[in-house]
C-alpha positions as CSV (number, residue, x, y, z in Angstrom):
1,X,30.1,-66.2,-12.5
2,X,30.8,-69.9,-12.1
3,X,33.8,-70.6,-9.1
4,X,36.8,-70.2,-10.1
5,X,39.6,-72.7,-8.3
6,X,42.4,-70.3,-5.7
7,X,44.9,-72.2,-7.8
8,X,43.5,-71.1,-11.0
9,X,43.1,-67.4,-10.5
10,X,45.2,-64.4,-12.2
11,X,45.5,-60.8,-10.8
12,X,47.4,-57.8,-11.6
13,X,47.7,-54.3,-12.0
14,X,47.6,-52.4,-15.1
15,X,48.6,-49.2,-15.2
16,X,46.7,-46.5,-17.5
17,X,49.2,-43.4,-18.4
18,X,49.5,-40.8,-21.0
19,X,49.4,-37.2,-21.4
20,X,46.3,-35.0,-20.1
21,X,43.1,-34.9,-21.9
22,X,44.4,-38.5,-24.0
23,X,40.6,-40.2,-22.7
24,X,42.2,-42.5,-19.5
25,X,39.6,-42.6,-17.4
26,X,36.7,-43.0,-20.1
27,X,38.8,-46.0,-21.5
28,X,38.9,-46.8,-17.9
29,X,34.9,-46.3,-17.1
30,X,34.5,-48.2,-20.5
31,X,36.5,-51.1,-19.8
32,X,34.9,-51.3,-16.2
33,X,31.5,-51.0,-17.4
34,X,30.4,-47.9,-14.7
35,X,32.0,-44.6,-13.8
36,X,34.5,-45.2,-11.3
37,X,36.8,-42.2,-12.1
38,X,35.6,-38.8,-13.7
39,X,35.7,-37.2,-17.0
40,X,35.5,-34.2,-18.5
41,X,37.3,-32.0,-21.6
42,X,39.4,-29.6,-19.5
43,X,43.2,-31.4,-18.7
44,X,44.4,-32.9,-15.2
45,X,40.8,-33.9,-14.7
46,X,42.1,-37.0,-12.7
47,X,44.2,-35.5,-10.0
48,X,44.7,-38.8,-8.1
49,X,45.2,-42.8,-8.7
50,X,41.8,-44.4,-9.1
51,X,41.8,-48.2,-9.3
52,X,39.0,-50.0,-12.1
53,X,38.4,-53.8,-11.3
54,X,37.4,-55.9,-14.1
55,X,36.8,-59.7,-13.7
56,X,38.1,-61.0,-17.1
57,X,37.4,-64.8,-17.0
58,X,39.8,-66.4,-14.5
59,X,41.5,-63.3,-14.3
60,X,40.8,-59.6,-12.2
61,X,42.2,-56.9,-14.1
62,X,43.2,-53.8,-11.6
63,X,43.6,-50.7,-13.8
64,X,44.9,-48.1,-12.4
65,X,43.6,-44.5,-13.6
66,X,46.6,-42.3,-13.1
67,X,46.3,-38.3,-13.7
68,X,47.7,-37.1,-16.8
69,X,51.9,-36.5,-17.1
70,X,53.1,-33.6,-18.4
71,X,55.8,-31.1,-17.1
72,X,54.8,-30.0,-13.8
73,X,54.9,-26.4,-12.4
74,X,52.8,-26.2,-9.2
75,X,52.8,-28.5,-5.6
76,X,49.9,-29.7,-7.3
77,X,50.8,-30.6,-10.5
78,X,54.0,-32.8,-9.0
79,X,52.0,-34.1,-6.7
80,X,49.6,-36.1,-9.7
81,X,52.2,-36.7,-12.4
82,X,54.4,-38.7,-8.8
83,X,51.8,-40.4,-8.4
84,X,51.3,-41.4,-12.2
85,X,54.8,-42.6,-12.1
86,X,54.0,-44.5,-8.7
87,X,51.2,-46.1,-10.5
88,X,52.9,-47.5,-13.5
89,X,56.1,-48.5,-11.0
90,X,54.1,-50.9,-9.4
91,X,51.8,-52.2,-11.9
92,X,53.1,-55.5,-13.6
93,X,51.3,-54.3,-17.2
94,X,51.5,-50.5,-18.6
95,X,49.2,-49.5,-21.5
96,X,50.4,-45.8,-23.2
97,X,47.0,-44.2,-24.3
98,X,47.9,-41.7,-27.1
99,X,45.4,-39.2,-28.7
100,X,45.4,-40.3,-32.2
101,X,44.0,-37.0,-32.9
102,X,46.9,-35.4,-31.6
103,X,49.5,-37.3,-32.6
104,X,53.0,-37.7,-30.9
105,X,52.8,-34.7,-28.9
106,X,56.0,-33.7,-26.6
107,X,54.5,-34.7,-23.3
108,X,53.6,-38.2,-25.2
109,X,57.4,-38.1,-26.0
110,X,58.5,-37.5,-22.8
111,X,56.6,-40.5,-21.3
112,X,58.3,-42.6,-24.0
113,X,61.7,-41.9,-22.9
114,X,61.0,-42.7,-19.3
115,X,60.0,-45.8,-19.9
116,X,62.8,-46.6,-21.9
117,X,65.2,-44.7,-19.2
118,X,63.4,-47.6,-16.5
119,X,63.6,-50.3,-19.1
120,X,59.6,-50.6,-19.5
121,X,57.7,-51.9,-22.0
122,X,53.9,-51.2,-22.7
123,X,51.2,-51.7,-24.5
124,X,50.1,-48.6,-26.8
125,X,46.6,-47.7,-27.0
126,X,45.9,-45.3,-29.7
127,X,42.8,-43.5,-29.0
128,X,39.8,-41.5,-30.4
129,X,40.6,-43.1,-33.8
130,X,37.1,-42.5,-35.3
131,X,38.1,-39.0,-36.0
132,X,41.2,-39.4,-37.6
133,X,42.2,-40.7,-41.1
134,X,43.4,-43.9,-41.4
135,X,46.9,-42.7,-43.5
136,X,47.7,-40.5,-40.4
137,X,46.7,-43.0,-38.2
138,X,49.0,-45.6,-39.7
139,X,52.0,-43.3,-40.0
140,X,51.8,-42.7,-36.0
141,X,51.3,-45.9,-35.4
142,X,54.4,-46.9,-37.3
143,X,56.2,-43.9,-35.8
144,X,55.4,-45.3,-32.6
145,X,56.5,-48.5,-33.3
146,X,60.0,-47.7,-34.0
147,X,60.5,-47.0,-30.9
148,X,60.7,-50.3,-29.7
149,X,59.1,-50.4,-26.1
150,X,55.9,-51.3,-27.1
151,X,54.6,-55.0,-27.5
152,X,51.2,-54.5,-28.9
153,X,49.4,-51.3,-30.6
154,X,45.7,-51.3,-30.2
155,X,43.6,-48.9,-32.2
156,X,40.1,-47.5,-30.3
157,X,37.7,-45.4,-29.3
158,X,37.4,-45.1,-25.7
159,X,33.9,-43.1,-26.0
160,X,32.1,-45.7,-28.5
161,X,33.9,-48.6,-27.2
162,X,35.3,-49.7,-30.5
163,X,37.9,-51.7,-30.4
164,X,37.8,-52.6,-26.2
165,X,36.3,-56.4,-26.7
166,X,40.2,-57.1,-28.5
167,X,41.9,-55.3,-25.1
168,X,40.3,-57.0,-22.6
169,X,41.5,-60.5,-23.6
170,X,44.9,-59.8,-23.6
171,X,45.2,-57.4,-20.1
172,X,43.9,-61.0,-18.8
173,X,46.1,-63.0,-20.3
174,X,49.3,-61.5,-19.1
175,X,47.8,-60.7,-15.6
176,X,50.2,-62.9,-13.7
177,X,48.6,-66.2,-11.5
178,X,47.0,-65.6,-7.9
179,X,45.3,-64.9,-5.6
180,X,41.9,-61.9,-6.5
181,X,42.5,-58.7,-4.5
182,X,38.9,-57.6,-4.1
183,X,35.3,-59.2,-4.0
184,X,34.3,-60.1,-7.7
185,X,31.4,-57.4,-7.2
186,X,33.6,-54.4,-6.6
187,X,34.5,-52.1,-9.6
188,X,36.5,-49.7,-7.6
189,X,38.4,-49.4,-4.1
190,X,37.3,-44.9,-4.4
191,X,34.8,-45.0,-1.0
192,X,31.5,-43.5,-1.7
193,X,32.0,-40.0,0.0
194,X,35.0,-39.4,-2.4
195,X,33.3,-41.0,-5.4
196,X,30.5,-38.6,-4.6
197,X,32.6,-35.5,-4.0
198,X,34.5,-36.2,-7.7
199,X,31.0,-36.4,-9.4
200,X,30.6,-33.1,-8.2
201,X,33.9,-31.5,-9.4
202,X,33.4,-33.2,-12.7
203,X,29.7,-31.9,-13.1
204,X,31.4,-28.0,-11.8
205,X,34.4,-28.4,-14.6
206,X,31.7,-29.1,-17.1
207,X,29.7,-26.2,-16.4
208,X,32.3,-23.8,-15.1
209,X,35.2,-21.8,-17.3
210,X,38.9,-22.2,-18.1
211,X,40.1,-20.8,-15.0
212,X,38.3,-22.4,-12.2
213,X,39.4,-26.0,-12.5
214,X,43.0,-25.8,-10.8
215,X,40.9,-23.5,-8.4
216,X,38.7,-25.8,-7.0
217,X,38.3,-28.6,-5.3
218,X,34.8,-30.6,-3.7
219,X,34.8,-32.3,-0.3
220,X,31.9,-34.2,1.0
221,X,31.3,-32.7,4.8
222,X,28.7,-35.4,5.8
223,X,26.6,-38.2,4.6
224,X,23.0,-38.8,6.0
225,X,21.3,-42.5,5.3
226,X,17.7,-41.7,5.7
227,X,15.3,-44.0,6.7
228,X,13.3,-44.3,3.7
229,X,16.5,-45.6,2.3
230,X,18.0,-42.3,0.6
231,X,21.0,-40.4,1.7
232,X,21.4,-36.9,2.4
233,X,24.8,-35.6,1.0
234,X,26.6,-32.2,2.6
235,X,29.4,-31.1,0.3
236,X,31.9,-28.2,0.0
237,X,33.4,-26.8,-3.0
238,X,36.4,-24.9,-2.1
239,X,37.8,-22.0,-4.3
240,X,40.5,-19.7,-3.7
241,X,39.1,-16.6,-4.1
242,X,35.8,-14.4,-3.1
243,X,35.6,-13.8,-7.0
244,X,35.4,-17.3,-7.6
245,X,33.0,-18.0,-5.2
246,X,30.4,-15.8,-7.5
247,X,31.3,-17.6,-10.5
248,X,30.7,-20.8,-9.2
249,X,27.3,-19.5,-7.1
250,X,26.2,-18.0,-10.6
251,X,23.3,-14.8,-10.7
252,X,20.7,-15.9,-8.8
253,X,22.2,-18.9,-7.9
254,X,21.8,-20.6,-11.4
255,X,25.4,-21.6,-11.7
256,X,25.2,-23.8,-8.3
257,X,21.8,-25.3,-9.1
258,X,22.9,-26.6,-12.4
259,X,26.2,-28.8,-11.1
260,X,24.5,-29.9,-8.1
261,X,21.4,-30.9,-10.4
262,X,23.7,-32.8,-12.3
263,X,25.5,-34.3,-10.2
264,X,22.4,-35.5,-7.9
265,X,21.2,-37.1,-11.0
266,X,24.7,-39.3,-11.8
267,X,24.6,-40.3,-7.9
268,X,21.1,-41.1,-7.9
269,X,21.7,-43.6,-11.0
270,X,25.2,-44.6,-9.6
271,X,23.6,-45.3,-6.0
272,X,20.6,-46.7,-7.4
273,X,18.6,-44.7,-4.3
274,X,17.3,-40.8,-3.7
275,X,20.0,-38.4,-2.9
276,X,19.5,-34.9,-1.5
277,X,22.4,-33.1,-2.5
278,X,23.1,-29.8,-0.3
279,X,26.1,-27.9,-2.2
280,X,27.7,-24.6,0.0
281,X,30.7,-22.6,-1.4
282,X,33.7,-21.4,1.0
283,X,37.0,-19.6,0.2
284,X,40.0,-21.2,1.3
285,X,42.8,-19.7,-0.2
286,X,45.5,-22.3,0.2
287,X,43.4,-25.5,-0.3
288,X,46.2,-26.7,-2.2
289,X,48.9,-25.8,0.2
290,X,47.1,-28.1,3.3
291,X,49.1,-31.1,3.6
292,X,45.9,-32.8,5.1
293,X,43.7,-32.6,1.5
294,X,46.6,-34.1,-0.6
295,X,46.9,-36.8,2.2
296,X,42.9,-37.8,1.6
297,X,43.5,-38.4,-1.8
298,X,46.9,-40.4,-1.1
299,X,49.4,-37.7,-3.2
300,X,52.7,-37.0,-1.9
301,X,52.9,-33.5,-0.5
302,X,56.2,-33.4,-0.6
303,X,57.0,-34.2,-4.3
């Protein structure tokens, strides 16, 4: 892009929030224009703050990818919705994403009434709008509306990118004047071992069941560059129990062939190089209980 003058540049954070399983991190992947945090169906996916950087004109647009709020019940479920909260404190723009399909569910509610309780507004982003009618769609979006936080309402679909190119323009536009924050070429400040490591978890939760995502947890032990100019890649995945450990493995070993296949694939695109992707299983019962692992991905232990 063409220089842009110090005294003419814009850059700000814009916080993502909304309940778990709304589609914040593929609005955030869309908007970007690469993965940068991971997605799959099963809830509290994102289990940590992920920042997007998109260079909008004069402006760079910082969204931050926060894990899904709801009402927590474990150390690790306070941990991510305190860190959603942290997120949209310090951001100077927050965008609501809603499940249109849903509607205005309780834990959408209860997001709603925070803001207000902080004196926040936002802008609402009603999403996966191609699969709902456009009567019930305008009733929430009027519903919403009277509630009177909200400056703009923005109807899309995060997975077909419909209605993003109208979004964009206006994140820019109220991203306050100064200084950029990262090199114009970086979509993400996630380092590469952890990127890789959340590939993996996202390729296990797609190929795993209902129980095993709270369960487990990827950590990337070591990362080779080879001299032909591809990387080997050592990773755990850590479960917290001997009979998960067979569920994930799979008979035969099918289960653990098929997410690190996958996931060697996305990194090999991603990294634009060969990977050799070694996957081993361990047990470590209180993975979530180390104060260490929730330090790695900056959550507060103590929440």
């Amino acid at each position: 892009m063409n220089e842009v003058p110090e005294n003419e540049r814009r850059c700000g954070y814009v916080a993502v929030v909304g309940a778990p399983n709304a589609g914040k991190s593929t609005l955030v992947n869309a908007l970007v224009g690469t993965k940068v945090s991971i997605v799959s169906p099963k809830v509290q996916t994102t289990r940590f703050r992920v920042l997007g950087i998109v260079m909008a004109g004069t402006a760079q647009v910082i969204l931050v990818d926060t894990p899904g709020i709801f009402q927590p019940k474990r150390r690790l479920d306070r941990a991510m919705v305190a860190a959603a909260w942290d997120g949209a404190h310090d951001a100077e723009q927050i965008c609501l994403l809603i499940d249109a399909s849903k509607g205005y569910d309780d834990d959408s509610r209860a997001i709603v009434e925070r803001l207000k309780q902080v004196n926040r507004q936002a802008i609402l982003i009603l999403n996966k709008v191609d699969v709902v009618k456009k009567e019930k769609l305008l009733k929430l979006a009027q519903s919403l509306h009277e509630e009177g936080i909200f400056t703009d309402i923005f109807m899309v679909s995060a997975l077909t990118g419909s209605g993003l190119d109208a979004l964009m323009p206006v994140l820019a536009e109220r991203t306050p004047m100064g200084p950029w924050m990262f090199p114009e070429d970086e979509v993400s400040d996630l380092p590469q071992r952890l990127l890789a490591a959340e590939i993996t978890r996202e390729k296990a939760f797609l190929q795993l069941h209902e129980e095993l995502p709270y369960a487990l947890t990827v950590e990337t032990e070591s990362w080779e560059e080879k001299e032909d100019g591809s990387a080997r890649i050592d990773q755990v995945i850590y479960v917290q129990r001997e009979s998960q450990k067979g569920i994930v493995v799979g008979k035969h070993g099918h289960q653990i062939k098929a997410i690190g296949a996958a996931a060697r694939t996305e990194l090999e695109a991603l990294l634009e190089r060969r990977v050799h992707l070694f996957l081993h299983v361990k047990v470590r019962e209180d993975w979530q209980d180390k104060r260490s692992h929730y330090n790695e991905f900056g959550l507060d232990f103590d929440s």
